[in-house]
C-alpha positions as CSV (number, residue, x, y, z in Angstrom):
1,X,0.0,0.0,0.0
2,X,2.7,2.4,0.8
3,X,4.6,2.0,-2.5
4,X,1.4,2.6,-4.6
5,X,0.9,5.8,-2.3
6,X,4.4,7.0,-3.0
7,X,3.9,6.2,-6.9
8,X,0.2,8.0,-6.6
9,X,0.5,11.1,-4.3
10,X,3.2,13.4,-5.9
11,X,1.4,14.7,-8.6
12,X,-1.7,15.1,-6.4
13,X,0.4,16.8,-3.6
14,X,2.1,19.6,-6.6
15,X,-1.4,20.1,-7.8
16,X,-2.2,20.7,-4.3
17,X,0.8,23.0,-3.8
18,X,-0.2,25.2,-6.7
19,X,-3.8,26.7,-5.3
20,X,-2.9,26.1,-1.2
21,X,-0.3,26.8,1.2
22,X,2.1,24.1,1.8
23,X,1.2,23.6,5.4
24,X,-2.1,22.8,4.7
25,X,-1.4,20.2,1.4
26,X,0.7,18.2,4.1
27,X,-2.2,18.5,6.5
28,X,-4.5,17.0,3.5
29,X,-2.5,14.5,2.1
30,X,-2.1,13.3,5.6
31,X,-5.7,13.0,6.2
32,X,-6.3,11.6,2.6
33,X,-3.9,8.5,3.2
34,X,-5.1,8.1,6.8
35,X,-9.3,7.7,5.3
36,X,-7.1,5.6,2.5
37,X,-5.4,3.1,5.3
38,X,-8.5,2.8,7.2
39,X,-10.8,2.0,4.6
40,X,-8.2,-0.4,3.6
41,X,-8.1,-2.2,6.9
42,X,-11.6,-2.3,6.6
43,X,-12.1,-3.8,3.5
44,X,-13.3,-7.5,5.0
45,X,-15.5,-5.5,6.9
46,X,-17.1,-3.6,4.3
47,X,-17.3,-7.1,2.1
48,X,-19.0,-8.3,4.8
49,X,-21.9,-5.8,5.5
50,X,-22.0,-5.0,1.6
51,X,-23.1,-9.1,1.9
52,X,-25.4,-8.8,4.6
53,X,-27.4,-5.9,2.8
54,X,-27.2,-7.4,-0.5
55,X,-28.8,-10.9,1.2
56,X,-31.4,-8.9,2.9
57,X,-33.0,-7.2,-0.1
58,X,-31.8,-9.9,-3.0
59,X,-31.3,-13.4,-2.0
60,X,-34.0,-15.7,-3.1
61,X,-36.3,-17.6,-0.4
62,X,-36.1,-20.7,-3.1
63,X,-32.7,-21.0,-2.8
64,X,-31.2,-24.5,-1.9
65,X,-28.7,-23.3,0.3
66,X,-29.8,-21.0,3.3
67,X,-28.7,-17.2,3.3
68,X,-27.4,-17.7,6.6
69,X,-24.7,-20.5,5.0
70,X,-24.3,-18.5,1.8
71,X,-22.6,-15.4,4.1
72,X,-20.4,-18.3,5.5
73,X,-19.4,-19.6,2.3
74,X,-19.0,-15.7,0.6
75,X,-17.1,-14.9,4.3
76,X,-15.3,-17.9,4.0
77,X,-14.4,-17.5,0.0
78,X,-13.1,-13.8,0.7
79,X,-11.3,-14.9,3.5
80,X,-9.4,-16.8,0.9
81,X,-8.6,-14.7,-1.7
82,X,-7.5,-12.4,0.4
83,X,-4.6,-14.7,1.5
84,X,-4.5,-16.2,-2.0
85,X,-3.8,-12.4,-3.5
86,X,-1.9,-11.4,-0.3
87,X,-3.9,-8.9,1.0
88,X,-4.3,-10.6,4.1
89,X,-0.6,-12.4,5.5
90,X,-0.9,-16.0,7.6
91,X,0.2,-13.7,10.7
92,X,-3.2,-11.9,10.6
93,X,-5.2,-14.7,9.6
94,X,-4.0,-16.7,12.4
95,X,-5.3,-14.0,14.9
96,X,-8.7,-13.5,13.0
97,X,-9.0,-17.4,13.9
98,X,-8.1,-17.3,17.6
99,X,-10.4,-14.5,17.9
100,X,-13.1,-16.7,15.8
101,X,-12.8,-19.6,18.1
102,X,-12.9,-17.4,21.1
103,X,-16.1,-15.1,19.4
104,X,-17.7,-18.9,18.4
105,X,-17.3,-19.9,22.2
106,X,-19.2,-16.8,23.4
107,X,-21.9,-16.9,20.6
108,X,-22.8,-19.9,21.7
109,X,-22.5,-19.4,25.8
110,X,-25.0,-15.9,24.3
111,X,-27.2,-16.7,22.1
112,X,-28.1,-19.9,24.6
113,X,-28.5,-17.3,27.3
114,X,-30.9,-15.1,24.9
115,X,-28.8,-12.2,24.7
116,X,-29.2,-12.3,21.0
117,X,-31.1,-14.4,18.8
118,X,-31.1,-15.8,14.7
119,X,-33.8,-15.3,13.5
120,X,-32.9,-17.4,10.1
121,X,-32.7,-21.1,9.0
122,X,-29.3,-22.6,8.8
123,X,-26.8,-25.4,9.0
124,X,-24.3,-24.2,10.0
125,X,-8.1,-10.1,28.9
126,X,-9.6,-13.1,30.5
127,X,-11.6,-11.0,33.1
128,X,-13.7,-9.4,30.4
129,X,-14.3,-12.6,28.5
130,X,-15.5,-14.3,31.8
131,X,-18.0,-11.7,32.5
132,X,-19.2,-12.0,28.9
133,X,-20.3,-15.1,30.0
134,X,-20.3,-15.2,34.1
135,X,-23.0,-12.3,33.9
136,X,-25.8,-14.8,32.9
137,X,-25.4,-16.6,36.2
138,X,-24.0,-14.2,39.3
139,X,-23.4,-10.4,39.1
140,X,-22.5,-8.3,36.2
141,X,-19.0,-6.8,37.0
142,X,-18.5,-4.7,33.6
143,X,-18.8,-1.2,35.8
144,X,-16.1,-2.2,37.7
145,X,-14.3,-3.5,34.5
146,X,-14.8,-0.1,33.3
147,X,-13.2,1.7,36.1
148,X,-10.9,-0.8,36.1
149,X,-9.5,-0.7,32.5
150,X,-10.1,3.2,33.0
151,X,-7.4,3.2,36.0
152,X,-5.0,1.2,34.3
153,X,-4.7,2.7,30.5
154,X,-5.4,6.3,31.3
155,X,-2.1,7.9,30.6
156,X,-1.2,5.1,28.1
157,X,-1.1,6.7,24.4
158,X,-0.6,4.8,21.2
159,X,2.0,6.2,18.9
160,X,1.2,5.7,14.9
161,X,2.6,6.9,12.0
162,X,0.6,7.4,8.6
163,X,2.6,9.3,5.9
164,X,4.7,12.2,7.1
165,X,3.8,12.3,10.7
166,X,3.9,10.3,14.1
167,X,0.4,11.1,16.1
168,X,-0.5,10.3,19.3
169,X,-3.6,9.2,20.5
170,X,-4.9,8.1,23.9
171,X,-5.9,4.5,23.6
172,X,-8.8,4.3,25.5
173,X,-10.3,7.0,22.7
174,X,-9.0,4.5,20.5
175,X,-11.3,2.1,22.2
176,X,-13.9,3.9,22.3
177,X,-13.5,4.8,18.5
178,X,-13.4,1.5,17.6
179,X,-16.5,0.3,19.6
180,X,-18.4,3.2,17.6
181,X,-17.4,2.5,14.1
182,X,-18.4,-1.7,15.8
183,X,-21.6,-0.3,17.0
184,X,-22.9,1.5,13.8
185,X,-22.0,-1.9,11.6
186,X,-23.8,-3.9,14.2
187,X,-27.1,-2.0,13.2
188,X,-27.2,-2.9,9.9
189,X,-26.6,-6.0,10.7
190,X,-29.6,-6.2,13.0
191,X,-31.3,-3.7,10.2
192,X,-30.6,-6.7,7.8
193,X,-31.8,-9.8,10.3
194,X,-28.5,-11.3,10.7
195,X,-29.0,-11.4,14.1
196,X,-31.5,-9.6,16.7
197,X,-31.1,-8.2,20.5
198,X,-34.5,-8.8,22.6
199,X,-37.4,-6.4,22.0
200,X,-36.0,-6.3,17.9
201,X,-38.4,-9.4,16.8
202,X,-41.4,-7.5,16.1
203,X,-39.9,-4.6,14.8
204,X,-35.9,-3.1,14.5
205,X,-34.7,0.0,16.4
206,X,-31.4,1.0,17.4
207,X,-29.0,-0.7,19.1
208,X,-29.0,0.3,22.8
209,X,-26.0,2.6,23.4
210,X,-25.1,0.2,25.8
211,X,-23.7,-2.4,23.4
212,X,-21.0,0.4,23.3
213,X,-19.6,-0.7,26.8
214,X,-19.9,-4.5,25.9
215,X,-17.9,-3.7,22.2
216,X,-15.2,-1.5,24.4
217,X,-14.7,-4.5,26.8
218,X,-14.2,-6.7,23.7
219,X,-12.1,-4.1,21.8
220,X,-9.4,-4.9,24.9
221,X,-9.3,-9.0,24.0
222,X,-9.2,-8.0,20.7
223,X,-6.1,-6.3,21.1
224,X,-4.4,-8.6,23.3
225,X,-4.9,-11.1,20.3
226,X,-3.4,-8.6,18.3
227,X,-0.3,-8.4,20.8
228,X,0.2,-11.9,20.2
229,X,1.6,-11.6,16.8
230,X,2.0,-8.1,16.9
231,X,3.7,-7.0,20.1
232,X,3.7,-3.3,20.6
233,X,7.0,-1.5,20.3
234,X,8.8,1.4,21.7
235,X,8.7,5.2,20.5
236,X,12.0,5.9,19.5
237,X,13.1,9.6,20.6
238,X,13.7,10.3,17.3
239,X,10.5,9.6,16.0
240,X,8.1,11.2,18.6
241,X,8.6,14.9,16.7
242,X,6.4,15.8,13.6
243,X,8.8,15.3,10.5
């Protein structure tokens, strides 16, 4: 990605330079390759609810193979190309699977307990994962998971670098972010029947702002899975200065 951006954003960034001050074509080409990155990252993502819309609305009732396993087999199928064309290395896939057999675990603990139901036909941080599953049975201790997590990554910050530039960021906005972004794609997939919260059967609404906290607390497993292949590094001094 970066070597087609180097190819790709000169001439831009000298058209740029013609009509704008210099200060604010850097400011714009960083923002441009940071919506660039992201949507890249997302691209699985996007796949995957541009498949759950497209379902919803198209896929015949007639068909011999349930919508529900046709998202698998299209999830499934993009999965692979996506290592097949090496957009996706073995590194990340490996972690997308831990965090599939740990997400499968839960679904199932879940959707037994009614926290979310299928409405469809079809064949197919150790703390916060227990309490994703203990709260069913004793006392829900996400409040104090909250304060918790709160206390302990407060003053950490999470150093990136997209073009020029090294930013900063607090990570438990990163979190936060995250569990947004996690949040809004979760309603179109309850929008689209994938899957619906209690009180959703007879008719959708929005997902309760709530769902926020339970996506933040998962955001944290998430990124200790991430850790695993990817363990974080330290700033070096010379790289905590803007360029």
């Amino acid at each position: 990605m970066d070597e087609i951006l180097a190819k790709a954003l000169p001439p831009i960034e000298q058209r740029f330079d013609t009509i704008l001050p210099t200060w604010l074509t850097k400011a714009l080409i960083e923002f441009l390759v940071f919506g660039i990155k992201q949507a890249w990252a997302c691209l699985f993502g996007g796949l995957l609810l541009a498949g759950l819309i497209a379902t919803h609305y198209f896929y015949p009732e007639s068909a011999p193979l349930s919508r529900y396993d046709f998202l698998v087999v299209y999830a499934a199928s993009t999965q692979v190309i996506f290592l097949i064309t090496r957009l996706e290395r073995p590194s990340e896939a490996l972690v997308i699977l831990i965090f599939h057999i740990v997400g499968t675990a839960m679904e199932v603990f879940k959707t037994d307990a009614g926290s979310w139901t299928y409405p469809e036909d079809n064949l197919l941080a150790t703390g916060i994962y227990i309490n994703f599953l203990s709260h069913h049975i004793i006392w829900d201790v996400r409040y104090a998971l909250f304060a918790f997590t709160a206390l302990i990554f407060l003053r950490c910050q999470v150093h990136y670098r997209v073009w020029r530039w090294t930013h900063q960021m607090p990570l438990l906005v990163g979190f936060f972010l995250v569990s947004l972004f996690i949040w809004l794609a979760e309603n179109i997939a309850t929008f689209t029947q994938t899957w619906l919260y209690p009180g959703q059967e007879a008719g959708w609404h929005m997902v309760s702002l709530q769902k926020l906290g339970s996506w933040y607390l998962l955001m944290i497993v998430s990124w200790v899975l991430v850790t695993l292949i990817h363990p974080p590094q330290a700033v070096e001094n010379n790289e905590t200065a803007n360029d």
